[in-house]
N, C-alpha and C positions, 0 to 999 in steps of 0.2 A: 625746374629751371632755377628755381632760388637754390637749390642745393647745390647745385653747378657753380654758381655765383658763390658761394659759403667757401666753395671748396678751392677756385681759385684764388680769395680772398688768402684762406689759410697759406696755399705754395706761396703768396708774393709775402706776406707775413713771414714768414718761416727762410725766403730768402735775404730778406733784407737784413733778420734777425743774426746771420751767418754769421760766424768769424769773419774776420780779415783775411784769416790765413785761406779761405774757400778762394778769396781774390788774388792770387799770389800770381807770380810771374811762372809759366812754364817752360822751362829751358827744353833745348832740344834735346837732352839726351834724359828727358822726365822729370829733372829736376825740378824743383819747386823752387822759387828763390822770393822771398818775402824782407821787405821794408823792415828795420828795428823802427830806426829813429833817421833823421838827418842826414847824420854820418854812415850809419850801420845798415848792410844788409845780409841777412845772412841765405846760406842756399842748405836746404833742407837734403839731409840726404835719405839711402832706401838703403833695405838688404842688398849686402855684396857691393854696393859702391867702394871705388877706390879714392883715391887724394884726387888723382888728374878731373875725374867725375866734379867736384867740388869747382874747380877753378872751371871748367867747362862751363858750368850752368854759370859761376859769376859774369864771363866773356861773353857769352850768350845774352846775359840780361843787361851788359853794360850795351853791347850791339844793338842787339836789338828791340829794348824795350826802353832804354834812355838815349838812343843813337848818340851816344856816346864816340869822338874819333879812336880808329884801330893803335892809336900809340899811349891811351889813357893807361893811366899807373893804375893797378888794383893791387892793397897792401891786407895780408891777415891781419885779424885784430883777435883772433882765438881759433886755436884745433876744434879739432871733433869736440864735439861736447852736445849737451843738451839744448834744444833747440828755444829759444825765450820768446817765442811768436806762436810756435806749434805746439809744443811740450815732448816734441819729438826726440830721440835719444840721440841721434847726432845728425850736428848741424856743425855747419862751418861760418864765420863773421868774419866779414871783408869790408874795407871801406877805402874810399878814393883820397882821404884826407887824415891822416895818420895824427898829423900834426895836432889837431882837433882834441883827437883821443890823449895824446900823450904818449905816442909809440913810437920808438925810434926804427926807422926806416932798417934793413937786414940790408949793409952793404959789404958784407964780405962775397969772395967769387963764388964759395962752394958752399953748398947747403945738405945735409942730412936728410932733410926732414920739408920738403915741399909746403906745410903748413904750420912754420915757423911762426910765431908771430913777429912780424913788420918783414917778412918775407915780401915781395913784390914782384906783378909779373904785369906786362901790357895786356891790354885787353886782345889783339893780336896772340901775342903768346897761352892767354889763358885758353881762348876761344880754338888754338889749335889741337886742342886736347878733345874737342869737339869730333872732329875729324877723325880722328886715330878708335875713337870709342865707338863711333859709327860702323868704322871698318871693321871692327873685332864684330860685330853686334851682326851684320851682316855676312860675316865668313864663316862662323859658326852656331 
């Protein structure tokens, strides 16, 4: 019986002990989306994810895990790159408050590159990418 006791001891040890990153936000489309700081969150990506992938999980986690309203600004604050929560090799950083950062908001009409930095999309528009990746995900 004590060894039973020992042993639960160690899981709740060994949970508490966890990363942060074990605590992360799961977006719907698997994404993992983790706290930096204040300002910063970034969403963790996987093999084969695309850019829309990225903004999906940030709309997802502004939805639904900060219920956050559908017209909230979310701005890039870095592309793909290495991940500063996980150590994962790409990750995407987004944050509601650009200004904070020091990043000038992307107001031209056309964009290149979806993961511009101070690029910007509604939490609406991010979260619509949701949708679309669902349908791929299901059709084949």
């Amino acid at each position: 019986m004590k060894s039973v006791f020992k042993s639960l001891a160690l899981v709740a040890a060994i949970a508490v002990a966890l990363p942060t990153a074990a605590l992360a936000f799961r977006a719907i489309n698997t994404l993992d989306v983790n706290r930096v700081d204040a300002n910063i969150f970034e969403v963790i990506g996987r093999p084969a994810a695309i850019k829309d992938d990225y903004w999906c999980g940030a709309g997802d986690y502004l939805r639904r895990e900060l219920q956050l309203p559908w017209n909230t600004k979310i701005y890039v604050v870095s592309g793909i790159g290495r991940s500063v929560t996980t150590g994962a090799r790409s990750a995407v950083q987004f944050t509601l408050n650009p200004d904070a950062l020091g990043i000038e908001p992307y107001e031209k009409s056309w964009v290149s590159d979806v993961l511009t930095v101070g690029y910007g999309r509604s939490v609406t528009a991010a979260f619509h990418h949701c949708d679309r990746r669902i349908l791929i995900n299901y059709w084949f």
